[in-house]
KENUDO-823980 format. One record per atom (N, C-alpha, C): residue in three letters; x, y, z. Coordinates in steps of 0.05 Angstrom, whole numbers, plus 5000, padded with zeros to 4 digits. Layout:
BEGIN
alaXYZ ...
//
This chain:
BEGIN
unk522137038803 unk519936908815 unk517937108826 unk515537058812 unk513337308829 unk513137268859 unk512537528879 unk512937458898 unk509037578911 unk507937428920 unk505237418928 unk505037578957 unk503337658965 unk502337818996 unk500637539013 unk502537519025 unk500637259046 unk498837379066 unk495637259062 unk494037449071 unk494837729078 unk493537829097 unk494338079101 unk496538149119 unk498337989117 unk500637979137 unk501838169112 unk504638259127 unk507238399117 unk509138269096 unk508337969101 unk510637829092 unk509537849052 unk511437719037 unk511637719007 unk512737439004 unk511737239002 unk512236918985 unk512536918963 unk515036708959 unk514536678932 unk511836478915 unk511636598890 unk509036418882 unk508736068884 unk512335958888 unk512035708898 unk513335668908 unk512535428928 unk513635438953 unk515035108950 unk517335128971 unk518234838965 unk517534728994 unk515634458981 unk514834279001 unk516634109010 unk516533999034 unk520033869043 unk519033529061 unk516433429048 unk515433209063 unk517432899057 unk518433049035 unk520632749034 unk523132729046 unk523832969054 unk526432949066 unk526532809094 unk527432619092 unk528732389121 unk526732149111 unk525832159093 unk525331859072 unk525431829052 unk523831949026 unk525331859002 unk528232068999 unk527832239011 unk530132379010 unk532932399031 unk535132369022 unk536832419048 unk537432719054 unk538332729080 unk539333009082 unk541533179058 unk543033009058 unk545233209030 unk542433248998 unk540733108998 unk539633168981 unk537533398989 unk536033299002 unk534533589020 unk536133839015 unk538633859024 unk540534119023 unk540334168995 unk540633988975 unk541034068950 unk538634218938 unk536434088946 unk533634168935 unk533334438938 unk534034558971 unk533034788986 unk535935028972 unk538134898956 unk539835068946 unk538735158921 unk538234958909 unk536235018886 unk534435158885 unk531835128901 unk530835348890 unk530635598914 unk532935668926 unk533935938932 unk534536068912 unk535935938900 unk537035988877 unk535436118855 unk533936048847 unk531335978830 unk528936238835 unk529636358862 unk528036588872 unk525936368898 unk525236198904 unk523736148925 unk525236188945 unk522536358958 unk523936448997 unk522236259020 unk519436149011 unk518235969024 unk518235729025 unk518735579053 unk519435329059 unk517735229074 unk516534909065 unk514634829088 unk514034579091 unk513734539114 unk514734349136 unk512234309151 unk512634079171 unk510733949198 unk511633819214 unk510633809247 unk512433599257 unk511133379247 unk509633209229 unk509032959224 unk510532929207 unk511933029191 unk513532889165 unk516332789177 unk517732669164 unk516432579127 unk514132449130 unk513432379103 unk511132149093 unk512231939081 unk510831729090 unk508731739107 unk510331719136 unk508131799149 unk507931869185 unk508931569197 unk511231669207 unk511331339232 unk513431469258 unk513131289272 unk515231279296 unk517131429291 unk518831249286 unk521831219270 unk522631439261 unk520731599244 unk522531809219 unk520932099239 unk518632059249 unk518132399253 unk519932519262 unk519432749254 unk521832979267 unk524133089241 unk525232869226 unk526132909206 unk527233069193 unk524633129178 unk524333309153 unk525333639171 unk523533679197 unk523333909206 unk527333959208 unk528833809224 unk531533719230 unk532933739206 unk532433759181 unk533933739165 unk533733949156 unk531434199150 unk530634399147 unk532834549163 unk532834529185 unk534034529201 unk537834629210 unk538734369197 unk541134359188 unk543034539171 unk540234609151 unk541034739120 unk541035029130 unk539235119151 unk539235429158 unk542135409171 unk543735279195 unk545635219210 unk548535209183 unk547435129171 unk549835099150 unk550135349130 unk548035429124 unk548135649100 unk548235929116 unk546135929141 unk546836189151 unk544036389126 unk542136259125 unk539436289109 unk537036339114 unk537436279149 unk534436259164 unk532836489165 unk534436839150 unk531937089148 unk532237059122 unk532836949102 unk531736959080 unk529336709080 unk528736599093 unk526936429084 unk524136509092 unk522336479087 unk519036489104 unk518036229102 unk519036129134 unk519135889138 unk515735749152 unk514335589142 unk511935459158 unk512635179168 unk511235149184 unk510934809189 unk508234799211 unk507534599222 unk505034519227 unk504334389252 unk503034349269 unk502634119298 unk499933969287 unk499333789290 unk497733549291 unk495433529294 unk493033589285 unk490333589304 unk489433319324 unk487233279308 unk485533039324 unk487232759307 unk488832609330 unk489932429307 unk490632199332 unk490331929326 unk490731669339 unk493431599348 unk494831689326 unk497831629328 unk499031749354 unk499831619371 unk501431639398 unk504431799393 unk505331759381 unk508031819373 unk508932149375 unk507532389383 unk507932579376 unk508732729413 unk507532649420 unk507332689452 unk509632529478 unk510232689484 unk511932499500 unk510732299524 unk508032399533 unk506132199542 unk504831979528 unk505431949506 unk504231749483 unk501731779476 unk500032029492 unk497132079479 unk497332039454 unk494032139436 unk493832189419 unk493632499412 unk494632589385 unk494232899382 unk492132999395 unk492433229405 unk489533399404 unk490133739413 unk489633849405 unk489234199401 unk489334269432 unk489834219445 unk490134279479 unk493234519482 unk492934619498 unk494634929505 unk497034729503 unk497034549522 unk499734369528 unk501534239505 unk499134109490 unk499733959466 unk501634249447 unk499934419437 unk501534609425 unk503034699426 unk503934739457 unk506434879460 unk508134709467 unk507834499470 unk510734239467 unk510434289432 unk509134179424 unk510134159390 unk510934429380 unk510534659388 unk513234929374 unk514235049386 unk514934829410 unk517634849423 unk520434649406 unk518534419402 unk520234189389 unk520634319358 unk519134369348 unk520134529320 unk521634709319 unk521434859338 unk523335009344 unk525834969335 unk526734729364 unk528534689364 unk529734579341 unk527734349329 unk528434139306 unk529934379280 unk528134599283 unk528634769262 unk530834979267 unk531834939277 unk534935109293 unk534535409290 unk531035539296 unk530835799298 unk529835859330 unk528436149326 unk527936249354 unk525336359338 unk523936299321 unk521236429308 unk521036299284 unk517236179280 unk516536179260 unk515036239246 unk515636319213 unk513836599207 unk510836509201 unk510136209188 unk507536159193 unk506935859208 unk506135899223 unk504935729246 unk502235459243 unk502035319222 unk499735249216 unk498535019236 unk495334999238 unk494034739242 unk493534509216 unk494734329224 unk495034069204 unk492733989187 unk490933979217 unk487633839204 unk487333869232 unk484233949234 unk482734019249 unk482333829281 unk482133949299 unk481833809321 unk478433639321 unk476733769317 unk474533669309 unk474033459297 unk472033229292 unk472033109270 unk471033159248 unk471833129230 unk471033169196 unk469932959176 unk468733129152 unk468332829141 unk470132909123 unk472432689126 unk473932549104 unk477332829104 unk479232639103 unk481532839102 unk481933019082 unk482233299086 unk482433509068 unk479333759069 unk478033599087 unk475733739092 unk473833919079 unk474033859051 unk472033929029 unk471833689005 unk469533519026 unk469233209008 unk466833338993 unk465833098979 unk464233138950 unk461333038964 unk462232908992 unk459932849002 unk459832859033 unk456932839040 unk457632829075 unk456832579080 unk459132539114 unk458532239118 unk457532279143 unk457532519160 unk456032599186 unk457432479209 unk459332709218 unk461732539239 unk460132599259 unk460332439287 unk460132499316 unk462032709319 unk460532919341 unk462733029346 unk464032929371 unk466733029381 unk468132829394 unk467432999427 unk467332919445 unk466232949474 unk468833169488 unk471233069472 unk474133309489 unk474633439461 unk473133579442 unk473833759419 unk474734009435 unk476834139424 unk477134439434 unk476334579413 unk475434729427 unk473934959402 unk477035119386 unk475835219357 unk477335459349 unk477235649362 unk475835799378 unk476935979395 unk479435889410 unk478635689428 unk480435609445 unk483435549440 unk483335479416 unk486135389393 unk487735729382 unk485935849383 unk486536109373 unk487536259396 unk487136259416 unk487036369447 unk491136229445 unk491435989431 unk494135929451 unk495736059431 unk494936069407 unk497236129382 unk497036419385 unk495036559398 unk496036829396 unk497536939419 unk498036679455 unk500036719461 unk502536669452 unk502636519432 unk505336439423 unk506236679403 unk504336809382 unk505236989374 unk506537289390 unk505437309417 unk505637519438 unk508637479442 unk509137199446 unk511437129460 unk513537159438 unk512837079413 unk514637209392 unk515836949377 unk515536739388 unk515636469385 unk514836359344 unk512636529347 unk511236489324 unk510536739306 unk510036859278 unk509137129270 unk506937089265 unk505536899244 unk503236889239 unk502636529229 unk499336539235 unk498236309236 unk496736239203 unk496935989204 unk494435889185 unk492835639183 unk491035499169 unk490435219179 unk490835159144 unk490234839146 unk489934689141 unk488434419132 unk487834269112 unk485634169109 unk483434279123 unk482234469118 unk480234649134 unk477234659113 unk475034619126 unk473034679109 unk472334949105 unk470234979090 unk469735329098 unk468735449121 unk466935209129 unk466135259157 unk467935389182 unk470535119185 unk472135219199 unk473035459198 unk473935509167 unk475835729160 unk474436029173 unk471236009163 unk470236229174 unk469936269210 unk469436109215 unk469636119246 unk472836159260 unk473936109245 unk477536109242 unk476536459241 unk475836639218 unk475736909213 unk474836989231 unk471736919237 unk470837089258 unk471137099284 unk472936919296 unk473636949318 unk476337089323 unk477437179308 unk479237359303 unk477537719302 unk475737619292 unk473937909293 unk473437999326 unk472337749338 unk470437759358 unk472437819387 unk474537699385 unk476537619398 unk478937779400 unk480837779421 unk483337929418 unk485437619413 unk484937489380 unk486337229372 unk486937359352 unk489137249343 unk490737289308 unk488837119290 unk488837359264 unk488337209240 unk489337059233 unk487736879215 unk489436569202 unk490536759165 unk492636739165 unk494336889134 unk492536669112 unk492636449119 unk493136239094 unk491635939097 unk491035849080 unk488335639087 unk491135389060 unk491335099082 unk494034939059 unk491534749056 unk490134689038 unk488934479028 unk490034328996 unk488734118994 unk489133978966 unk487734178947 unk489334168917 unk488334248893 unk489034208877 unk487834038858 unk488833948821 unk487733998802 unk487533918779 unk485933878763 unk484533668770 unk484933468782 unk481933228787 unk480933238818 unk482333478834 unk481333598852 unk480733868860 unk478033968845 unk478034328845 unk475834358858 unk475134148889 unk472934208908 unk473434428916 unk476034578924 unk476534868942 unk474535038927 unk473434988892 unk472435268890 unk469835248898 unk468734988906 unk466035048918 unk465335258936 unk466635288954 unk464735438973 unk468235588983 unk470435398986 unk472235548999 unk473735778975 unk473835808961 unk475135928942 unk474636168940 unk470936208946 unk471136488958 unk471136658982 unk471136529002 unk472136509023 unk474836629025 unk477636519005 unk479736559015 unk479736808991 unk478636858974 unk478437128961 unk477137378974 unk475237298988 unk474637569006 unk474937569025 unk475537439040 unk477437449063 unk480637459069 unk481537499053 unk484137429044 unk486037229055 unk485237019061 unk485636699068 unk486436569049 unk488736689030 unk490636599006 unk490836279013 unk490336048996 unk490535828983 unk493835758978 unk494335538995 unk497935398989 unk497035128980 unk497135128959 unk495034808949 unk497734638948 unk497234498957 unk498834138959 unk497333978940 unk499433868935 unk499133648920 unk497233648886 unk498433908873 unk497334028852 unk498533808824 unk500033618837 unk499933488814 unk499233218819 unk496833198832 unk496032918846 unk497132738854 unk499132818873 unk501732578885 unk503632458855 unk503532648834 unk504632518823 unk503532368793 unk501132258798 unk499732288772 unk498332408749 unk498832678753 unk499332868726 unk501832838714 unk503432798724 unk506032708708 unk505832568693 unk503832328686 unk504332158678 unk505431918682 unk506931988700 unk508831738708 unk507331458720 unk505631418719 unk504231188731 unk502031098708 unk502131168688 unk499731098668 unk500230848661 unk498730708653 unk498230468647 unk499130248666 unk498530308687 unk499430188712 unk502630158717 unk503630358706 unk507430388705 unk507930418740 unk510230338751 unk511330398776 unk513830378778 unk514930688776 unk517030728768 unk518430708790 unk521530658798 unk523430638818 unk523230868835 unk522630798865 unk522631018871 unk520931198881 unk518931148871 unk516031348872 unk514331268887 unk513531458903 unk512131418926 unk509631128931 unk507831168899 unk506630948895 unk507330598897 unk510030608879 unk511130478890 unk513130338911 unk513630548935 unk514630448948 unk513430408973 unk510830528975 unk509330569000 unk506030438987 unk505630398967 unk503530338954 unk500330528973 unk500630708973 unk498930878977 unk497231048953 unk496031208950 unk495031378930 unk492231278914 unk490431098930 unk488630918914 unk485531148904 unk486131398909 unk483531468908 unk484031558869 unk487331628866 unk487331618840 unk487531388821 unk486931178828 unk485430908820 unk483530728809 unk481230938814 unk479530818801 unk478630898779 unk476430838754 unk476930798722 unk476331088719 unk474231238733 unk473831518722 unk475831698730 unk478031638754 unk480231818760 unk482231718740 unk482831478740 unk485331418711 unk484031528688 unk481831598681 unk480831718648 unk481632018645 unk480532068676 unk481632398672 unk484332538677 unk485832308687 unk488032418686 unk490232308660 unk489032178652 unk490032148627 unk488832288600 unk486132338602 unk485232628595 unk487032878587 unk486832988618 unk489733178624 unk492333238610 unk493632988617 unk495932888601 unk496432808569 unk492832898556 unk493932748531 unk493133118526 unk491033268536 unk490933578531 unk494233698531 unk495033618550 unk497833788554 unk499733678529 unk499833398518 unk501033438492 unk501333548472 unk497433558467 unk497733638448 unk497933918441 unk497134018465 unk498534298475 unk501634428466 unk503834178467 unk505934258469 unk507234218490 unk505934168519 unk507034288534 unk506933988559 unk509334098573 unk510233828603 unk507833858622 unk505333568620 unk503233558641 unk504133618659 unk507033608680 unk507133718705 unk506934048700 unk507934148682 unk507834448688 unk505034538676 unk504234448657 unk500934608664 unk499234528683 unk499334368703 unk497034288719 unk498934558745 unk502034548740 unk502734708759 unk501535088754 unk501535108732 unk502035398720 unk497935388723 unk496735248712 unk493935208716 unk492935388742 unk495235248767 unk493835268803 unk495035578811 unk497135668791 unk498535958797 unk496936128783 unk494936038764 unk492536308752 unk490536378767 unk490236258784 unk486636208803 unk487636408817 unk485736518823 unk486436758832 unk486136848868 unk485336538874 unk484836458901 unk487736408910 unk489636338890 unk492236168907 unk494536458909 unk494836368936 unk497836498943 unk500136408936 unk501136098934 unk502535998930 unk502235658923 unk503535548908 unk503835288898 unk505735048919 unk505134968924 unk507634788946 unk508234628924 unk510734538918 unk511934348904 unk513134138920 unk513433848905 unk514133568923 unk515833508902 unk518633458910 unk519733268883 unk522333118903 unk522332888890 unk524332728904 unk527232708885 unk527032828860 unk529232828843 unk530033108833 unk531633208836 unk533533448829 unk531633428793 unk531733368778 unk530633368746 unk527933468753 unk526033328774 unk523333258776 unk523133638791 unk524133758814 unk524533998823 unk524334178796 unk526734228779 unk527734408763 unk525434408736 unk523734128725 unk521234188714 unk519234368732 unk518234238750 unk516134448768 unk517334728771 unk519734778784 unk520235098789 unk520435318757 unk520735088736 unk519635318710 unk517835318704 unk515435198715 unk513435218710 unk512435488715 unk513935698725 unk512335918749 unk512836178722 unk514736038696 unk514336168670 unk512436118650 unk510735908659 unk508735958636 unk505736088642 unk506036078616 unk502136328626 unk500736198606 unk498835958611 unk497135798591 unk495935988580 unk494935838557 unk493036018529 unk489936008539 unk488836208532 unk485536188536 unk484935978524 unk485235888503 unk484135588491 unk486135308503 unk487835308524 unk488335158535 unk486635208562 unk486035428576 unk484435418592 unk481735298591 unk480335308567 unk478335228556 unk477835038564 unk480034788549 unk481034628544 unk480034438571 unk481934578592 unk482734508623 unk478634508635 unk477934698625 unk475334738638 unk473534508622 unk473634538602 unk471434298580 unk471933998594 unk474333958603 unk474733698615 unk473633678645 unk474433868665 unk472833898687 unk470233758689 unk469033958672 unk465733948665 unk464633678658 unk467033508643 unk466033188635 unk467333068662 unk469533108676 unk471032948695 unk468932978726 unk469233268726 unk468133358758 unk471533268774 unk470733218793 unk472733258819 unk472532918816 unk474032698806 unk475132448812 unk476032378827 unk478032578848 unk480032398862 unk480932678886 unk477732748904 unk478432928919 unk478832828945 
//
């Protein structure tokens, strides 16, 4: 497994990373263990996590995923081989995260209850990247590089990125944490994220986790070079559009199991120009030769923006396709290919 330089930190990732948002819902714990044996196995050393998961977000399950992560270090005796991330909450309604029932928000207090509780959930004494979820600010639209602006208010108790930066680099002091990164971040943020690290005695952000597919390649607007000259390496989620580059949902299929169908979420890949292009995709990768999950995966590992790939799979089969994907190296005329469709699709389902 190639192993990547996360921003300018010390540390070496592997090129994919295993995402762990199902574990304590579609996944159980003995399966979680199995996944995270796998691809140790396989060469991945990066693991990542939030206190909001699993998905979707409720009462009941948070904490979970982080707890099960958790378990598997307590059991295997694995917790310095891993380069472990997970996340705290920004600006968010949901009461559930706080033990006063507020709502999220970027405050000194708020932060340091939530990686204290990861902490613990996560049965270590340090974590090596520290991220912000989504922005304390308001944004337009989640993932924070929409196709359009809708012109948010800003909110009257926003804490600034300085101020957010000011607590994480006591936590790094304290040792609690090694290094930071954000999340659904625009470029805006991201740069004010940089330069206040310039301006400031605050830690740099290593790593910027936003969405990226083939029917979502907004990052290369404006953030893409951003995280190339700044070295703000790209952990793209959700590189196989929750699922519909697989194929598995074409022709309105809903297979047992799958997130679509069990949570009926995912509507932005729904409508007629996002079903064309991703079936587009899927009919290129045939005739290619090759499994649509692993070229849209091997596609997001050529850009030269990404540090690492996060992978989601709820089935041991569905895992072991994606983690070989990190062997293929598409053809220039499959790149082509990938680009000629872009150009008719654009960004469908960002």
């Amino acid at each position: 497994m190639e192993q990547r330089r996360l921003g300018r930190t010390d540390i070496q990732v592997s090129a994919l990373c295993l995402g762990t948002m199902t574990f304590g819902e579609q996944n159980s714990e003995a399966e979680g263990h199995a996944q995270m044996d796998y691809a140790v196995e396989k060469g991945i050393n990066f693991f990542d996590a939030a206190e909001l998961y699993p998905i979707p977000p409720n009462r009941e399950t948070q904490g979970r995923t982080e707890r099960i992560v958790g378990s598997w270090f307590r059991k295997t005796g694995n917790r310095d081989r891993i380069v472990t991330a997970t996340k705290v909450v920004g600006r968010t309604d949901m009461d559930w995260f706080r033990e006063n029932g507020e709502g999220g928000r970027l405050t000194r207090s708020q932060i340091e209850y939530a990686v204290d509780r990861s902490l613990k959930n996560l049965e270590t004494d340090y974590i090596d990247l520290y991220q912000i979820h989504f922005p304390d600010r308001r944004t337009t639209g989640f993932g924070s590089n929409p196709t359009r602006w809708t012109d948010p208010e800003p909110a009257e108790d926003e804490n600034s990125i300085q101020s957010t930066l000011e607590v994480l680099g006591d936590l790094v002091k304290s040792g609690k944490v090694r290094h930071i990164g954000i999340s659904n971040e625009s470029a805006w943020g991201t740069m004010r994220y940089v330069a206040a690290s310039e301006l400031y005695d605050v830690p740099r952000v290593a790593s910027i986790q936003n969405a990226y597919s083939l029917v979502n390649r907004t990052f290369e607007t404006g953030l893409a070079e951003v995280a190339r000259r700044e070295n703000v390496g790209l952990l793209a989620y959700s590189v196989l559009a929750q699922g519909y580059l697989t194929g598995k949902y074409r022709n309105g299929a809903l297979p047992a199991g799958a997130r679509k169908t069990l949570f009926d979420r995912l509507q932005r890949y729904e409508h007629p120009r996002a079903i064309e292009a991703v079936a587009a995709y899927c009919d290129l990768a045939a005739e290619a030769g090759l499994d649509s999950s692993q070229m849209a995966i091997a596609f997001a590992l050529s850009r030269s923006f990404v540090t690492s790939v996060i992978l989601g799979a709820t089935r041991m089969d569905q895992l072991e396709t994606d983690i070989a994907a990190a062997e293929l190296t598409l053809s220039e005329d499959v790149l082509r290919k990938i680009d000629a469709l872009h150009q008719e699709f654009g960004n469908p389902a960002p």
